[in-house]
N, C-alpha and C positions, 0 to 999 in steps of 0.2 A: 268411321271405324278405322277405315285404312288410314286417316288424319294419325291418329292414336298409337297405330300401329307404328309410326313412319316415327311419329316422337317419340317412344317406349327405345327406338333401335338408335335413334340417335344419341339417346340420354346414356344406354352402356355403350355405345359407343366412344362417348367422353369419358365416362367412367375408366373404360378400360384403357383410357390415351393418357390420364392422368399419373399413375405412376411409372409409364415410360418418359412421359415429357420432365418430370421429377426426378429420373433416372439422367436422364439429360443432362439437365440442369447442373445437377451434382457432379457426374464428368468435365463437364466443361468449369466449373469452380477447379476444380481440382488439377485441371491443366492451366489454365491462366493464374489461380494463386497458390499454389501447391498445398491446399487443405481441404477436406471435407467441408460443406455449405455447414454455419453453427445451427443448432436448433432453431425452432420458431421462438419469436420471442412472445410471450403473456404481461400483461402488462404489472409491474411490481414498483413499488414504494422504496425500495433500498437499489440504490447507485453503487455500483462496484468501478474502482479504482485502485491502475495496477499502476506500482514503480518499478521498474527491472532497469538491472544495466548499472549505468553511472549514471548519477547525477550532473547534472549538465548545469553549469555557471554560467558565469560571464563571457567565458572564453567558450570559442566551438571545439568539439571533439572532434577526431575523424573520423570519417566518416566509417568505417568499418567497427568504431564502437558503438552498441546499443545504449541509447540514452536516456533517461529522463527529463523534457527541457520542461523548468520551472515556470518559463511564460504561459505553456500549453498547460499546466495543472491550475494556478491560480485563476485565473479566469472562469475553470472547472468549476472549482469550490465554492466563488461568489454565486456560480448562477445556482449550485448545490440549494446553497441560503437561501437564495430568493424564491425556490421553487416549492411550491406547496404543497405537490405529490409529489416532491420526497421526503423520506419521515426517516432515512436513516445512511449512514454511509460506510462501505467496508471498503478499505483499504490494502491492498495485498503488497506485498513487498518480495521481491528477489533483488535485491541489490548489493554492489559490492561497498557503496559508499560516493560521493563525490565533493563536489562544492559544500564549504560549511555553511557559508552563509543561503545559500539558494537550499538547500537541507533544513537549516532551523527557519526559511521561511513557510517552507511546505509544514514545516512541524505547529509554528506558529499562528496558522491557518486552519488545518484541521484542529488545532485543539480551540480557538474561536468560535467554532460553530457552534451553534443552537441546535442541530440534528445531535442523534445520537449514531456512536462512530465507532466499530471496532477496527482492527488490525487483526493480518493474519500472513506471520513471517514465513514464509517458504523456500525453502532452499539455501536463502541468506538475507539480513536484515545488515550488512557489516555498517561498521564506521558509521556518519552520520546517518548513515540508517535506522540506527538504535532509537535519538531522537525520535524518531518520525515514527515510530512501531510506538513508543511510551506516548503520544498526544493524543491519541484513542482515548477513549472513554473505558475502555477492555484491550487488553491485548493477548493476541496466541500467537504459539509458534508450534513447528512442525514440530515432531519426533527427533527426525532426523535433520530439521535445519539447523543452521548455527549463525552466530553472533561473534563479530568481531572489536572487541574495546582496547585500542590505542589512543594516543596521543597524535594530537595534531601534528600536519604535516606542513610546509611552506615548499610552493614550488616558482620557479622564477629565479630572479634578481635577487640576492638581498642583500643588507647592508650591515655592515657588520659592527652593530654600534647597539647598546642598551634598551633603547626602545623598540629597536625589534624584537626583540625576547620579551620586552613587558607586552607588545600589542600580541603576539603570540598566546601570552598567557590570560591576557583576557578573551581572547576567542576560545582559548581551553576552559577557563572559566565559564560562558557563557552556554558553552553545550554540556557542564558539568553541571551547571545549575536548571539545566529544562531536564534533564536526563534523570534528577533526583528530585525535582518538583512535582512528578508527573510521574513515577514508580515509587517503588518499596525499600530503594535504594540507597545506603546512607552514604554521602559526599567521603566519607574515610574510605567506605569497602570500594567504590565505585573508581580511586585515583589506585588503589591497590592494584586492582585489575588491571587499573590504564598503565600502570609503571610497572608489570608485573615483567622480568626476564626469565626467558629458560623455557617459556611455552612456543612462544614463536623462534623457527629457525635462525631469521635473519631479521628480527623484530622486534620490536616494546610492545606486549599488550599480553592478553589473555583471550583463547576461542571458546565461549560458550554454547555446548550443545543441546537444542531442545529443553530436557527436564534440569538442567543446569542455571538456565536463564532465569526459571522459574525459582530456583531455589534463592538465587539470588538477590532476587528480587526486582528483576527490571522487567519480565515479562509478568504477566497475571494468571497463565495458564497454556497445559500444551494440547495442542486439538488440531483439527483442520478445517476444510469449510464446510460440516456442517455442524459444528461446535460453534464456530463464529458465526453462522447466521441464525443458528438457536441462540444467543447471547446477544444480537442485535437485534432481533423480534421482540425481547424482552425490555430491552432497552428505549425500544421507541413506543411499547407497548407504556412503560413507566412516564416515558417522558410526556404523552398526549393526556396519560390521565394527569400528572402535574399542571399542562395548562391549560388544562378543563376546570380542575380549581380554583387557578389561579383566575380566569375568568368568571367564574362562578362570585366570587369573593369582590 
């Protein structure tokens, strides 16, 4: 009996140590990474991946810019592919823009998958960020985020001679052709925007805000995240029963 008693006082005893030692825990997160400990996690089917920042190339930034490097993402996506509890992928984007090429690869990757994939612009999708929000399977953007459509840049060296202006104009062409292959967007409205003067201060292009994008045809719709993960449940909900048939058959 006293056996019983002694484990009845130790069992509230833990009980009641448990949300001080959790109280704990959370201060001391909070001084060593200056945030609150995230939720617990539940175990779920859809992968979230963020790009913020620049886009990161070839070359390194410094380090005081927030980047996206392309080596860290790719590798991501393969194992996306290969993994069999995951049935979908969201994509979130704050970006200013960076690297075309390391940009139309990340675009070129998500839009290759076999999961189903939306996009969800926040804050800013700019520059080849556009790309990479249209390879989705769906795309959203905030209310209030916006979208930046200029013309390519060249930084470095260059040489001042005909075929730099044509290899220029095929890497224009190259992210003008994913950007209308892959939205609602026709290749006339889409160079308008890019060659547009008088929107930007000190610039070629045009700013699209939220329900703008939308009208225009490059995004698919304006929502936040839980519009996009209602739109990826359905998606991946479609895509299992497609190859449930297709096995079937």
């Amino acid at each position: 009996m006293r056996s019983q008693e002694r484990w009845g006082q130790e069992q509230e005893t833990q009980e009641g140590e448990r949300p001080v030692r959790r109280q704990r825990l959370t201060l001391q997160s909070l001084k060593q990474l200056g945030q609150m400990s995230p939720p617990p996690q539940i175990p779920s089917d859809i992968h979230c991946m963020v790009i913020i920042g620049q886009i990161e190339g070839h070359m390194l930034l410094p380090a005081k810019n927030k980047t996206t490097k392309y080596e860290h993402l790719i590798p991501q996506l393969v194992a996306i592919e290969q993994n069999p509890h995951i049935k979908g992928l969201l994509v979130i984007l704050n970006t200013v823009g960076g690297d075309v090429e390391a940009g139309l690869a990340i675009a070129e990757m998500i839009e290759s998958l076999s999961k189903a994939t939306v996009s969800l612009v926040l804050g800013g999708g700019h520059s080849i960020g556009v790309p990479i929000a249209t390879a989705a399977d769906y795309s959203f953007i905030a209310a209030t985020a916006t979208m930046t459509i200029h013309p390519l840049r060249l930084s470095g060296m260059l040489i001042g001679v005909p075929q730099t202006y044509e290899y220029l104009e095929k890497m224009q062409d190259r992210v003008i052709n994913f950007i209308t292959g892959h939205s609602r967007i026709s290749e006339e409205r889409l160079r308008e925007l890019m060659f547009k003067t008088g929107d930007l201060v000190r610039d070629v292009g045009t700013v699209l805000v939220g329900k703008d994008a939308v009208a225009e045809g490059i995004i698919d719709d304006v929502g936040g995240v839980s519009s996009a993960l209602r739109k990826l449940k359905e998606l991946t909900s479609l895509k299992g029963l497609y190859d449930r048939n297709r096995e079937e058959e």
